[in-house]
C-alpha positions, 0 to 999 in steps of 0.5 A: 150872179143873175140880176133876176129870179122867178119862183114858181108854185113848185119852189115855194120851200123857204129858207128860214134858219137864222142868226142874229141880225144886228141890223135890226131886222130878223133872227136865225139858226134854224131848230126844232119846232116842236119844243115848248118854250117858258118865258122866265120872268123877264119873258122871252124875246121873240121874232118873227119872218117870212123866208125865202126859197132855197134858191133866191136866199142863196143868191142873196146870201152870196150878194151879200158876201160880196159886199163883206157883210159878215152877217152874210153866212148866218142870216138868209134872206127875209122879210122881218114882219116881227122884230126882237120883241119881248113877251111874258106869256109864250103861249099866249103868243103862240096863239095870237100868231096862230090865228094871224097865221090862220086868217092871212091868205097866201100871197106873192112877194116881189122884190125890187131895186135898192134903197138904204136907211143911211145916214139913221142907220148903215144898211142898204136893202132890196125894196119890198114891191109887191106884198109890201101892204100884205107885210105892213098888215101882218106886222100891224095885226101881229103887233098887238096883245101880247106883242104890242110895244111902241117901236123906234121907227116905223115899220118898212118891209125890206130885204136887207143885203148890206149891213154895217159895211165900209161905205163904199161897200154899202154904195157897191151894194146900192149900185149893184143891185138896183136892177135886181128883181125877183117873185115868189109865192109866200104861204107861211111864216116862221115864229123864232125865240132868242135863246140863252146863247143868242141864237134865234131858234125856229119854234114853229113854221106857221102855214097861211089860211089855215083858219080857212081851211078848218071852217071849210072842213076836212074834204070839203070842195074848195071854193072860188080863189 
């Protein structure tokens, strides 16, 4: 396996179905988008990421395999900028993630060498390196409304790639990867429901800028970038 990836513009598709994620990051299994969900009375839990290209999540998940996460087949890559968190008004989560969406401009990422969140935690993750204030934005304007809760700890962007593994598999992953280094383009994000099954269902792929493109109308010349 390759140390290193670059995506063009071309390749920007994500990989965003997802399982659960006990490492305390993101969620998946992919699902129809255009279902309308209602919250029970004890709300609905709700996540949400940005996903990878095809091809840089399936590098990833067979790194992750190696290690013998078993979380490997079920949860690509990503970047959690919402993790598990419950709301009571589903469509007023719906909009208040739609206008974050539509406010963020579209941005890089890249991903760089290896750090771990032991001993708190039994996971080793691929560093966030550029993108890192574009994530930590997101997660901070997302938190808010009808999503705002205090959190255990505080928010750090990361691509986890080990999870509660033997040690020595964790040091394997730290080791292995440090070197590791990848960018691509990210112009979306993905909003998720945990279902009654447990299972993290896709509700809607949410595109960057489109609060920019409205204002600046249908047909409208584009404006410098």
């Amino acid at each position: 396996m390759s140390s290193a990836s670059n995506v063009t513009a071309s390749e920007t598709g994500t990989s965003t179905g997802l399982s659960r994620d006990t490492g305390g990051t993101a969620p998946s299994a992919a699902a129809p988008a255009g279902q309308d969900a209602h919250a029970p009375e004890d709300g609905i839990s709700i996540g949400v990421i940005l996903g990878f290209p095809p091809r840089i999540a399936e590098e990833l998940r067979r790194w992750r395999a190696s290690f013998g996460d078993p979380l490997a087949a079920t949860v690509p890559a990503h970047i959690t900028l919402v993790t598990t968190t419950t709301t009571r008004d589903w469509e007023a989560t719906r909009r208040h993630v739609r206008e974050v969406a539509g406010r963020q401009e579209p941005f890089t990422v890249t991903i760089a060498g290896t750090g771990s969140f032991r001993p708190v935690s039994p996971v080793v993750f691929l560093k966030v390196e550029e993108g890192f204030g574009e994530c930590v934005d997101l997660h901070r304007q997302l938190q808010r409304g009808p999503l705002e809760r205090e959190l255990p700890f505080a928010y750090h962007p990361h691509v986890t790639v080990a999870h509660d593994v033997a040690p020595e598999s964790l040091d394997e992953a730290e080791t292995a990867l440090k070197d590791y280094r990848a960018s691509f383009p990210v112009a979306s994000m993905g909003l998720y429901e945990h279902d009654d099954n447990g299972i993290w269902q896709l509700r809607e792929e949410l595109d960057f800028g489109s609060e920019r493109d409205h204002h600046r109308g249908e047909g409208a010349p584009e404006g410098p970038r």
